[in-house]
C-alpha positions as a printed Julia matrix, in Angstrom:
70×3 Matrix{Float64}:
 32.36  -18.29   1.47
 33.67  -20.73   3.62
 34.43  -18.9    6.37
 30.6   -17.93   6.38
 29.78  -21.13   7.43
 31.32  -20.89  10.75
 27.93  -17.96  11.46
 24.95  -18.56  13.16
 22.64  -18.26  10.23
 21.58  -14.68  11.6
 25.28  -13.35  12.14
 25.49  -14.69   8.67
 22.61  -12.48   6.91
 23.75   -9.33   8.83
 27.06   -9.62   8.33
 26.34   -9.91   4.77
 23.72   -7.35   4.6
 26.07   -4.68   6.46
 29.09   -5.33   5.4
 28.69   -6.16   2.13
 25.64   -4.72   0.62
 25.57   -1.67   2.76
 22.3    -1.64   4.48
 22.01    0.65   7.72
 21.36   -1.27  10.74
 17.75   -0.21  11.02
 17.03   -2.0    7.6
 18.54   -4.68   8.65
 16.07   -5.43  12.0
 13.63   -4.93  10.05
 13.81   -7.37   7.62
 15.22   -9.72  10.29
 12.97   -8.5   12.97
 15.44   -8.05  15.51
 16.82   -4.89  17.93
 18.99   -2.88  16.22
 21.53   -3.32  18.84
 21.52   -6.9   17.97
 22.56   -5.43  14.02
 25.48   -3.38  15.6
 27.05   -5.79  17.38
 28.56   -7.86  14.89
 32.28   -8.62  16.94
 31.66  -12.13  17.49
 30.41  -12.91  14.14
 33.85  -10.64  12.96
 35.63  -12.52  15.1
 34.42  -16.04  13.65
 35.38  -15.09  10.37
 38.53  -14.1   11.56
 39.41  -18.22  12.3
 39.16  -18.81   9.05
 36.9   -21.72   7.29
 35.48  -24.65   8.56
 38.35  -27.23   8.4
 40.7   -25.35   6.51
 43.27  -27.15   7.38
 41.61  -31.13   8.03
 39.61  -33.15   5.64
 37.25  -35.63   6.95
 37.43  -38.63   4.69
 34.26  -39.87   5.08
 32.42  -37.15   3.56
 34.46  -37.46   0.63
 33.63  -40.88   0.69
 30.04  -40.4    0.73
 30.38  -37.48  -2.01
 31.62  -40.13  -4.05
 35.06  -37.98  -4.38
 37.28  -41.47  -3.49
């Protein structure tokens, strides 16, 4: 889930409604009323993922500060 966050919000719906539910890319413009070729070309959201999460390996202090974690 992490990694996730790294995605545009649209590279994050079609990655997860291609890759993980299955939907065709057609089904996929549609609901996100965009090209299909847009749908099919998922390599840079692939290759975001790829990296890993959002500071995986640094914690910023001051957020846990503020979450009240410290």
């Amino acid at each position: 889930m992490a990694a996730l966050q790294r995605l545009t919000p649209m590279q994050r719906a079609t990655v997860i409604l291609r890759d993980v539910l299955g939907w065709t890319a057609k089904e996929v413009s549609v609901l996100l009323e965009c090209s299909s070729g847009a749908v099919t070309s998922l390599r840079r959201a692939r290759a975001r993922l790829a990296e890993g999460p959002v500071g995986a390996d640094t914690v910023d202090l001051a957020e846990v500060d503020r979450a009240g974690l410290l």
